[in-house]
C-alpha positions as CSV (number, residue, x, y, z in Angstrom):
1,X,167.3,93.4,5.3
2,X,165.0,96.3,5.4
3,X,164.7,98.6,8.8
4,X,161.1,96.7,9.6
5,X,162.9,93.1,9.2
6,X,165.7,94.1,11.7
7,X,163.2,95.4,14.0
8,X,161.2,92.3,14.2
9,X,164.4,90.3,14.1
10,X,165.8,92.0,17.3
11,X,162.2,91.2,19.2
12,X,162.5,88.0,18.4
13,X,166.1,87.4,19.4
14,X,164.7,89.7,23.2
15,X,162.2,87.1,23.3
16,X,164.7,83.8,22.6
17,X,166.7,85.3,25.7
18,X,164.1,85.9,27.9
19,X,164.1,89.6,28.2
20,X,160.6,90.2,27.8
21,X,158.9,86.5,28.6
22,X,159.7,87.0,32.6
23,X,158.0,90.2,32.4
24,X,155.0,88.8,31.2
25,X,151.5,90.2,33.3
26,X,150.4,88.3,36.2
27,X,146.9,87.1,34.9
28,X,146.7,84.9,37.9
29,X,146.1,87.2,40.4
30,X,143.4,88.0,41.8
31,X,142.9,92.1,41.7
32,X,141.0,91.1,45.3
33,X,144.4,90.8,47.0
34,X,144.8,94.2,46.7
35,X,146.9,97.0,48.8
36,X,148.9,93.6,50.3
37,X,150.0,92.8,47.1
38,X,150.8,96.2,46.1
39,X,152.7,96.6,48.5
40,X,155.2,93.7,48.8
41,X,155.1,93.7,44.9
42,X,156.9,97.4,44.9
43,X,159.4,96.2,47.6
44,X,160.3,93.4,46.0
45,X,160.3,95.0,42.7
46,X,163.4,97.8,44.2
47,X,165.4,94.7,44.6
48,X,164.8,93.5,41.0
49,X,165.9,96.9,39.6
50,X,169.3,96.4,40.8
51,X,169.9,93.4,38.8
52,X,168.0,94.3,36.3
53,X,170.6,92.7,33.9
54,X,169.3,89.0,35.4
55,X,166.1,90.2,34.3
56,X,164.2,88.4,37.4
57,X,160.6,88.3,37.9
58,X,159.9,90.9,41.2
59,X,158.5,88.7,43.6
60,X,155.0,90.1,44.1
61,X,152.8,88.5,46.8
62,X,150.6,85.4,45.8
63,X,147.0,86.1,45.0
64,X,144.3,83.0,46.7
65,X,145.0,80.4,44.1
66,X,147.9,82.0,42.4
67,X,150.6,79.1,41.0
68,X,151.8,77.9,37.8
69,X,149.1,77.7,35.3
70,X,147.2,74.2,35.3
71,X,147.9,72.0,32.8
72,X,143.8,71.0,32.2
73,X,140.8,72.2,33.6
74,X,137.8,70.3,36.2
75,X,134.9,68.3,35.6
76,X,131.7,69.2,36.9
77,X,131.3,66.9,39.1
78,X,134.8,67.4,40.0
79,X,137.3,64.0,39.2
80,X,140.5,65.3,37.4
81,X,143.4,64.5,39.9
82,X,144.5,67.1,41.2
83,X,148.3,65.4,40.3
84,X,147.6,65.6,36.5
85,X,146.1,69.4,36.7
86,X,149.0,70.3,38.2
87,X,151.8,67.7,36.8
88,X,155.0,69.5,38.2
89,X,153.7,69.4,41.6
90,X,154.0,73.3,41.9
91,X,150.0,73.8,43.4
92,X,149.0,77.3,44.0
93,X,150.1,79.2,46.8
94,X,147.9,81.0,49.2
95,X,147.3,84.6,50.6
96,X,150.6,85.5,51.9
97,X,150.7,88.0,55.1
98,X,153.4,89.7,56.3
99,X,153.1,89.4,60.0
100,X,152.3,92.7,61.6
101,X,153.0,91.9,65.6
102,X,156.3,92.7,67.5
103,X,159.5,94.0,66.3
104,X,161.4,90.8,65.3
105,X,158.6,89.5,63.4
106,X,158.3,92.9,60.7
107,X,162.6,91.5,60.1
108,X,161.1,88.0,59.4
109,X,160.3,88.7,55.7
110,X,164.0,89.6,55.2
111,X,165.6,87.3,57.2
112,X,168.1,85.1,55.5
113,X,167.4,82.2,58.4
114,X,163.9,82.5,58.2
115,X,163.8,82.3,54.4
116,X,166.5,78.9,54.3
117,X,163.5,77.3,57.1
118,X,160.9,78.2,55.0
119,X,162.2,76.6,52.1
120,X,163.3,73.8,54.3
121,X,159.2,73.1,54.8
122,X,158.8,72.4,50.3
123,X,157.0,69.3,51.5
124,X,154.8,70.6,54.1
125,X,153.8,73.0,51.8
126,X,153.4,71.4,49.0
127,X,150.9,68.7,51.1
128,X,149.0,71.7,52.0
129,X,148.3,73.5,49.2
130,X,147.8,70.2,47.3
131,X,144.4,70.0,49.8
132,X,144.1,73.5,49.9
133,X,143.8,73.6,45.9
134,X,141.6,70.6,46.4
135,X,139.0,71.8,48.9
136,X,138.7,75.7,46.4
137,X,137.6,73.3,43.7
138,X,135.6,70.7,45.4
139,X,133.5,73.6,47.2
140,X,133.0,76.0,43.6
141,X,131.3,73.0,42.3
142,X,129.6,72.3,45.9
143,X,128.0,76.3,45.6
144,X,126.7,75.6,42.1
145,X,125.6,72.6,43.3
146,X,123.5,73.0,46.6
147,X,119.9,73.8,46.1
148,X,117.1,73.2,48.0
149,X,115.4,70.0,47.8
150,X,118.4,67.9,47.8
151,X,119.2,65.5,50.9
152,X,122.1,66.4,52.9
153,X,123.6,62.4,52.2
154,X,123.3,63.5,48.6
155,X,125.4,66.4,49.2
156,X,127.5,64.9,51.9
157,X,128.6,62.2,49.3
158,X,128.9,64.2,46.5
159,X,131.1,66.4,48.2
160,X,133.0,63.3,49.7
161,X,133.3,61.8,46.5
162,X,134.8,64.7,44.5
163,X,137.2,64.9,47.1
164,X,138.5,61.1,46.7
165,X,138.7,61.3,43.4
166,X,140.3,65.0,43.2
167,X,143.2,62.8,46.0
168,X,142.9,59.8,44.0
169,X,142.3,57.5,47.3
170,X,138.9,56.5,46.9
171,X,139.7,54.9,50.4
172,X,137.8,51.7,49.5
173,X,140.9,49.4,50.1
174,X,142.9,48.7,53.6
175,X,145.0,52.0,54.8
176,X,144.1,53.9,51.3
177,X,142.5,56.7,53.2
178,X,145.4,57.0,55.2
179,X,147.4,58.2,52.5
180,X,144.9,60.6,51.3
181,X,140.7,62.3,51.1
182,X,138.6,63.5,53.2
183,X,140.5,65.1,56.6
184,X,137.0,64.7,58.6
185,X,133.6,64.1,57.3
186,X,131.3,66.9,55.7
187,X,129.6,68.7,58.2
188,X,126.1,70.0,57.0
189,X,124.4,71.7,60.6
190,X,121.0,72.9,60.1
191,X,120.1,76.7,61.7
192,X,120.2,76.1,65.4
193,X,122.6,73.3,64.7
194,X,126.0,75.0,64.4
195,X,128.9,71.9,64.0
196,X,129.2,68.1,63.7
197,X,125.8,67.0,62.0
198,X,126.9,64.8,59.2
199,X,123.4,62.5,57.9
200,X,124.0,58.9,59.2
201,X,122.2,56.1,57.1
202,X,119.1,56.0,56.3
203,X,118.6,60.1,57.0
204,X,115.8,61.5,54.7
205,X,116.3,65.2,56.2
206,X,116.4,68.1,52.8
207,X,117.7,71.3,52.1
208,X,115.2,73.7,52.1
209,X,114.7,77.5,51.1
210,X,114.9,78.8,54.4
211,X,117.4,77.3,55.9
212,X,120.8,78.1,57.3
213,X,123.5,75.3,56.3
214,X,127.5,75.2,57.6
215,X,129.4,73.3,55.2
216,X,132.4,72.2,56.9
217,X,134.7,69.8,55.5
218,X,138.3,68.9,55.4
219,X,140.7,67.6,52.9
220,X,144.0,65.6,53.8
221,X,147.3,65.1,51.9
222,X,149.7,62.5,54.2
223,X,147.8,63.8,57.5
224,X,148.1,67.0,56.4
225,X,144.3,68.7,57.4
226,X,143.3,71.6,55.5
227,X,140.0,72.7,57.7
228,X,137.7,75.1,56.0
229,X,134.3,76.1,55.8
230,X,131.5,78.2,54.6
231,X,127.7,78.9,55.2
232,X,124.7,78.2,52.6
233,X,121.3,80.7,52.4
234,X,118.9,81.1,49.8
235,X,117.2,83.9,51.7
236,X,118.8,87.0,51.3
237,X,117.2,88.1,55.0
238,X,120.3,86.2,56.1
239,X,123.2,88.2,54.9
240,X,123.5,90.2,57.4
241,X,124.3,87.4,60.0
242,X,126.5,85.4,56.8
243,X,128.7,89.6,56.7
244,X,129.1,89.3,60.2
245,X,130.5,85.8,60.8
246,X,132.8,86.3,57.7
247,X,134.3,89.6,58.9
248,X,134.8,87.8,62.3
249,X,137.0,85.2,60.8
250,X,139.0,87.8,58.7
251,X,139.4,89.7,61.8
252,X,140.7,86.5,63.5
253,X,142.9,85.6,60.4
254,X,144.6,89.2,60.5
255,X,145.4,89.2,64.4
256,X,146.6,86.4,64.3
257,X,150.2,85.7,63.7
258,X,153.7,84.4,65.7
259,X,153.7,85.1,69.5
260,X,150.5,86.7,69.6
261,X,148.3,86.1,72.8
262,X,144.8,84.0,72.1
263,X,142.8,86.3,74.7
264,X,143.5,89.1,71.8
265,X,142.4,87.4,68.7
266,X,139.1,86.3,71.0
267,X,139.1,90.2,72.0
268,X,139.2,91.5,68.7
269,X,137.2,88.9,67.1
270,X,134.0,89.6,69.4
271,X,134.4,92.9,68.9
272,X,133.5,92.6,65.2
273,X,130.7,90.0,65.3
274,X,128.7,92.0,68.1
275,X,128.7,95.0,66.2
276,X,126.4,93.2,63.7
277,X,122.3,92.9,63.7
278,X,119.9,91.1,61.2
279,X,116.3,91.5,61.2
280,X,114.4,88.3,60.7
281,X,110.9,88.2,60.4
282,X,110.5,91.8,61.3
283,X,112.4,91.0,65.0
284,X,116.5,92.7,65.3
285,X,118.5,89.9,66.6
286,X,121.8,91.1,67.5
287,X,124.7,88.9,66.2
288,X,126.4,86.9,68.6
289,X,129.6,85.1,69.2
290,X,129.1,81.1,70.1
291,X,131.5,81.5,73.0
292,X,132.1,77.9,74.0
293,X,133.4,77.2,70.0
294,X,136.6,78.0,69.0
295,X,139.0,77.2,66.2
296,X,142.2,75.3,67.0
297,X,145.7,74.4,65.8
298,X,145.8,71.5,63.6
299,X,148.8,68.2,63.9
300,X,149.4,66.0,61.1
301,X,146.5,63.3,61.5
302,X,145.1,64.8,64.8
303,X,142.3,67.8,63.8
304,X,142.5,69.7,67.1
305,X,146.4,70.0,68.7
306,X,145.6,71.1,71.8
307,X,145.4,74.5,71.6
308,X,142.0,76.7,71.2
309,X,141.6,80.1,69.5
310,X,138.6,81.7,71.4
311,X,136.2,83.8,69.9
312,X,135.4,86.1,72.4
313,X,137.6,87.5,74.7
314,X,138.9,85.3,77.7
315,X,142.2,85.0,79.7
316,X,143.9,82.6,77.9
317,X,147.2,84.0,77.5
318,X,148.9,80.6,75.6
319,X,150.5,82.4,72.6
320,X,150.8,81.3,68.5
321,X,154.2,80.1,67.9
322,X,156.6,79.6,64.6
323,X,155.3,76.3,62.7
324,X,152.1,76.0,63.8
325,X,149.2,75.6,61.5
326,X,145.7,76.9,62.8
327,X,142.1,76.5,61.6
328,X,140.4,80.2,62.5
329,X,137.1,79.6,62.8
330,X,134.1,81.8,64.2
331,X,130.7,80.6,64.6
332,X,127.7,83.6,64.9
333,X,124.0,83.6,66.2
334,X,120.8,84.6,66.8
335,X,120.7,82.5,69.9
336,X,122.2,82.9,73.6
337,X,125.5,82.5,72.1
338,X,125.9,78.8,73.7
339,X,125.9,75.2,72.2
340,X,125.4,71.8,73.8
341,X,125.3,68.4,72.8
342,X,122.4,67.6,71.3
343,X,120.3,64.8,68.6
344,X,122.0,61.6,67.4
345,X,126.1,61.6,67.2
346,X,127.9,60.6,63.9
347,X,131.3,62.1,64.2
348,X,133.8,59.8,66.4
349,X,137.9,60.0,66.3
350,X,140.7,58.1,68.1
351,X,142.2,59.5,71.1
352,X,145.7,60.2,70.1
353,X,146.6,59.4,73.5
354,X,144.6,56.4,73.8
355,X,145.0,53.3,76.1
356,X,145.8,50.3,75.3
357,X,143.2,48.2,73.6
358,X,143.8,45.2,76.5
359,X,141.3,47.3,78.3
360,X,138.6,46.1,76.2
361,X,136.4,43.1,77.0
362,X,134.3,42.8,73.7
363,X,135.0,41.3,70.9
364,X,133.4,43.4,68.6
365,X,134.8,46.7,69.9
366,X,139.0,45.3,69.3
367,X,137.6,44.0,66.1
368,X,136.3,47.8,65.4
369,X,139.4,49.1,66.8
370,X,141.6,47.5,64.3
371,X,139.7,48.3,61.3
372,X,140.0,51.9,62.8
373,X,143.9,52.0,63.0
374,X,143.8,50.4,59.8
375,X,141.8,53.2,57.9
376,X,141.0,56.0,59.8
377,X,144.0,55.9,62.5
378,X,143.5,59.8,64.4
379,X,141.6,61.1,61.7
380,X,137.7,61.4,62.4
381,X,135.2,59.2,60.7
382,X,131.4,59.1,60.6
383,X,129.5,56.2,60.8
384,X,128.5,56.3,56.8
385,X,132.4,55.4,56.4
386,X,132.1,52.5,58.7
387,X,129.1,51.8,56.2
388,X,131.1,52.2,53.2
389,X,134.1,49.6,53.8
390,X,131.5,47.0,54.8
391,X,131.1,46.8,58.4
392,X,128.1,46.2,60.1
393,X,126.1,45.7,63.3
394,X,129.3,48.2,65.1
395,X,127.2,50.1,67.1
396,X,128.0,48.0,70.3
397,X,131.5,47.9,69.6
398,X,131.7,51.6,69.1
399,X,130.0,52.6,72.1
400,X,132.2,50.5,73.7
401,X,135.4,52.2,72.5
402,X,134.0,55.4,73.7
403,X,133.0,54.3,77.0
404,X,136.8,53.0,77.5
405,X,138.3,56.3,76.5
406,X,139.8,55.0,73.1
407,X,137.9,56.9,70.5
408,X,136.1,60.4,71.2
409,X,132.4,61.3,70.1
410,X,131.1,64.5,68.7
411,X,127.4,64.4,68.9
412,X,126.0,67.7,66.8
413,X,126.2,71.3,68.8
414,X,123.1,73.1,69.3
415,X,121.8,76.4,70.1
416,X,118.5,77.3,71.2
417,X,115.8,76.2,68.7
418,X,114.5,78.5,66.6
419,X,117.3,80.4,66.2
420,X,120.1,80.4,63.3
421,X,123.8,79.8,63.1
422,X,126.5,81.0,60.3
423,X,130.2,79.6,60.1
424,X,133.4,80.3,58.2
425,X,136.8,79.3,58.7
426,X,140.4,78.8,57.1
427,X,143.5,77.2,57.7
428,X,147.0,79.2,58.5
429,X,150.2,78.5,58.2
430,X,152.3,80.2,60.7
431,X,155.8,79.8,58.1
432,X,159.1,81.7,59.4
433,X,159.0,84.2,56.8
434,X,154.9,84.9,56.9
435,X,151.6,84.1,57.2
436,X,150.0,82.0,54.7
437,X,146.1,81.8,54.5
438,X,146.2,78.4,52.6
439,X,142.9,77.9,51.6
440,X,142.0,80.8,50.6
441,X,140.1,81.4,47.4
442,X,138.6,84.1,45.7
443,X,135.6,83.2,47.1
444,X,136.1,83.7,50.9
């Protein structure tokens, strides 16, 4: 055997045992991730060097998206499930903070407890970033997708749809969407409308150049709501307001953590968002928080918990705890900074502490109520999803269930007219041994 033959034959007996295939480049993460990843990478990487005969991977932290590689790519519209992209059920992880408040919680990264209850939570996880993964893809091909002159049911159902099939519960039969699909229905507010407009049928409204559009929707694995959303402009006279509400929620994302007060995220928060302006039509409009929205902690199969994250400052001193999942949101304007109800209502939910249905006197509305439980159960609905699983004439019987306190409407939120509105928003996971962005993408 020449000196070139037993060179190549020792590389390829290194590469049988594994020596150099764990030290493969990660291609999968995102460069974005930056100084975070840098630096939990090298720490991690200190550890690695003392076994260095193991020859284990340094545990770097996980860029938006980063996972095992898919097995197959999307369609466009997107209908691949999401189960046969990623077949061994290991969906990508999100962006992973270490949390940066109080003594005890800079330990938590180390801790041996914390890290046996974070793996304790596989399935919680897995449920999450399973939607998460979901909700990245669904909205890519949703941005590619949006132009003006479509109708907001055509893009309300075409983001609905993708997000059935990516679930594979096309919620069609009795409890289906129960199991799986859409976590609320897609919210598309126009400029002064800021949350809860989803078209109702028969709605001939369209997309046009100049306007301002929230795209809010959520995605659910077993109850498990992954809440996030982003703004649409064609109009580049708009990016300044778009900058402001997006640095707004990062601020929010990055105060917020384990034991941290809610009067400080809304502190910090404002702070960001009022040092914004954007001219429009040769008038400065400073940017301003919608005080009287907030984002909220999420329960499986109830959207809001209970709790509200402000985004301005306030006195609420209720603090994050371990476990909890959040949706940060933040909602800007060129407005006074204040919604109210406002045009015809389409988004309803059941009260999770709802009364009894023997309080109801109409037929049609404990008829309605059933077929609720049955599909929807806590989760909101619309009335297009009533549409779709073939009921009719409900109106009565819905009104009814709202007037008894049974299920909750949430007519669309206005600001003053003329004025325009941006959103974006994430889900966290407060885990014991971080903070996990979930839906984070590279993106937003």
């Amino acid at each position: 055997m020449t000196d070139v033959e037993a060179a190549a034959k020792m590389e390829e007996l290194k590469l049988e045992n594994g020596q150099n295939g764990d030290q493969k480049p990660a291609e999968d993460v995102d460069e974005d991730s930056g100084d975070e990843a840098e630096e939990e990478g090298g720490a991690a990487g200190e550890g690695a060097s003392k076994k260095k005969k193991k020859k284990k991977k340094p545990k770097k932290k996980k860029a938006p998206g980063a996972a095992a590689g898919p097995a197959m790519g999307q369609t466009s519209p997107p209908r691949v499930l999401m189960d046969k992209i990623y077949p061994s059920g290991a969906f990508p992880v999100g962006e992973e903070c270490e949390y940066t408040y109080g003594e005890d919680n800079l330990k938590r990264t180390t801790d041996e407890e914390k890290r046996a209850l974070d793996r304790a939570n596989n399935d919680f996880l897995a449920e999450y970033r399973k939607g998460s993964e979901i909700h990245r893809q669904v909205r890519k091909w949703a941005k590619k997708t949006i132009k003006p002159g479509m109708s907001l049911t055509e893009i309300a159902e075409g983001i609905e749809d993708s997000v059935r099939a990516l679930t594979g519960h096309d919620g069609l039969t009795e409890g289906d969407s129960l199991l799986g699909g859409m976590g609320f229905p897609t919210g598309l507010s126009l400029n002064h409308c800021a949350a809860h407009y989803t078209p109702n049928a028969g709605n001939n409204m369209v997309l046009k150049y100049e306007d301002v559009m929230k795209v809010d929707f959520g995605v659910h694995v077993n109850g498990r709501i992954v809440d996030s959303a982003f703004t649409v402009t064609f109009d580049p006279v708009y990016d300044p307001l778009l900058e402001a509400v997006k640095d707004a929620t990062n601020t929010g994302i990055k105060a917020a953590g384990i034991d941290v007060r809610m009067c400080d995220i809304g502190e910090q928060i404002q702070e960001v968002m009022e040092s914004y302006e954007v001219e429009i039509g040769g008038k400065t409009y400073p940017v301003k928080p919608i005080r009287n929205l907030n984002g909220h902690n999420i329960n499986q199969f109830q959207i809001h918990g209970g709790k509200s994250v402000p985004i301005v400052k306030n006195q609420d001193t209720t603090k994050m705890e371990e476990g909890e999942t959040f949706a940060i949101e933040t909602f800007g304007s060129t407005g006074k900074g204040y919604v109210y109800d406002d045009m015809e209502c389409s988004h309803y939910a059941k009260r999770v502490d709802a009364p009894k249905a023997n309080v109801l006197r109409l037929a049609s509305a404990k008829s309605l109520l059933k077929t609720i439980d049955k599909n929807f159960g806590t989760l909101p609905f619309c009335r297009r999803y009533l549409d779709r699983i073939g009921q009719e004439k409900y109106l009565l019987g819905l009104n009814n269930l709202v007037q008894s306190g049974i299920v909750d409407a949430y007519p669309p939120l206005v600001d003053v007219k003329g004025s325009y509105t941006a959103q974006w928003e994430h889900t966290i996971l407060l885990r014991p041994t971080c903070k996990e962005v979930v839906s984070r993408g590279d993106d937003y």
